[in-house]
N, C-alpha and C positions, 0 to 999 in steps of 0.2 A: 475156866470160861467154857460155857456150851459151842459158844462160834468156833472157838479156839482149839477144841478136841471135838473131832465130828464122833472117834466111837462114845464116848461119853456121853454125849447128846443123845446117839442111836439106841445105848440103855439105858438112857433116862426116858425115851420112848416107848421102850419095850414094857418097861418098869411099868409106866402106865397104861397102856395095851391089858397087859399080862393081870394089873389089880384091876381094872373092868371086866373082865374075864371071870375073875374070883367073885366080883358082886353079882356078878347072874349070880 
């Protein structure tokens, strides 16, 4: 669960941060 584990939520954040970064 994302609520459940905040670092896991933070890289599933980054994860998409990180691929909108790459589509520039």
């Amino acid at each position: 669960d994302e609520e459940r584990d905040p670092l896991l939520h933070s890289f599933g954040h980054l994860k998409e941060v990180l691929n909108s970064i790459t589509a520039l």
